[in-house]
C-alpha positions in Angstrom: 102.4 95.6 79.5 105.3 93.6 80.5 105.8 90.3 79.2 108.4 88.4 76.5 108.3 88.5 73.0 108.2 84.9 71.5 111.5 83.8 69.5 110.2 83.7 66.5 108.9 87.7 67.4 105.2 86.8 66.3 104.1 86.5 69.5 104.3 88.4 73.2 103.8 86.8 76.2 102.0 88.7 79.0 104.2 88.3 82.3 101.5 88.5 84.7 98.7 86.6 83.3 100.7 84.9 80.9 98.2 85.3 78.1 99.6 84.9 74.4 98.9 88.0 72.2 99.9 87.8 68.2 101.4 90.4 67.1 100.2 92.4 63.8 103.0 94.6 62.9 106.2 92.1 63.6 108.4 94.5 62.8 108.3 96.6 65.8 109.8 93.4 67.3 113.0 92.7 65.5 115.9 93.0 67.4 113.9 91.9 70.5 113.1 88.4 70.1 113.2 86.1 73.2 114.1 89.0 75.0 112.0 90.5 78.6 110.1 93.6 77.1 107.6 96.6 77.8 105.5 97.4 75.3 102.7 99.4 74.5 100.0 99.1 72.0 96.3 98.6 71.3 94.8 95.2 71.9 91.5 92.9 70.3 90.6 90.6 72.9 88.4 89.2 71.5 90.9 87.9 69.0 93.8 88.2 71.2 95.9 90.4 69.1 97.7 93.3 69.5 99.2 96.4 67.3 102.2 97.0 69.1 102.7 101.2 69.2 106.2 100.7 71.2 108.8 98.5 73.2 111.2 99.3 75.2 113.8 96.5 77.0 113.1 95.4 80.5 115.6 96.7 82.8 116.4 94.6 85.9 118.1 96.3 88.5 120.0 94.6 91.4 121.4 95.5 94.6 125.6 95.4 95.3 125.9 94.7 98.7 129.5 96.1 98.9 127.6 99.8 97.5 128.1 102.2 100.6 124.7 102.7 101.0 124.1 99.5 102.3 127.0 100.4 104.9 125.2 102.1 108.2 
């Protein structure tokens, strides 16, 4: 799922549905606090927690205008 890890890294925000998951093992999460991730992992619902299994940055891409092929 895509989302943002919280800045404290406890917590991961689901982008799309914004739903707040904890986060059981924190420590797959340092290094990427307040940061745009994907991550990967196996989720309670029912207590809306998740056992993160791995995270990867989000990459944005963007377009340069001036790249030639953009020039036809």
């Amino acid at each position: 799922m895509a989302g943002k890890v919280s800045s404290d890294g406890t917590k991961f925000v689901e982008g799309a549905r914004q739903r707040i998951w904890l986060v059981k093992n924190v420590e797959m999460l340092k290094g990427y606090e307040g940061q745009e991730a994907n991550l990967r992992g196996e989720v309670a619902p029912e207590t809306n927690a998740i056992q993160v299994l791995s995270i990867s940055p989000q990459v944005s891409h963007t377009a340069n205008w001036g790249d030639s092929a953009f020039r036809r």
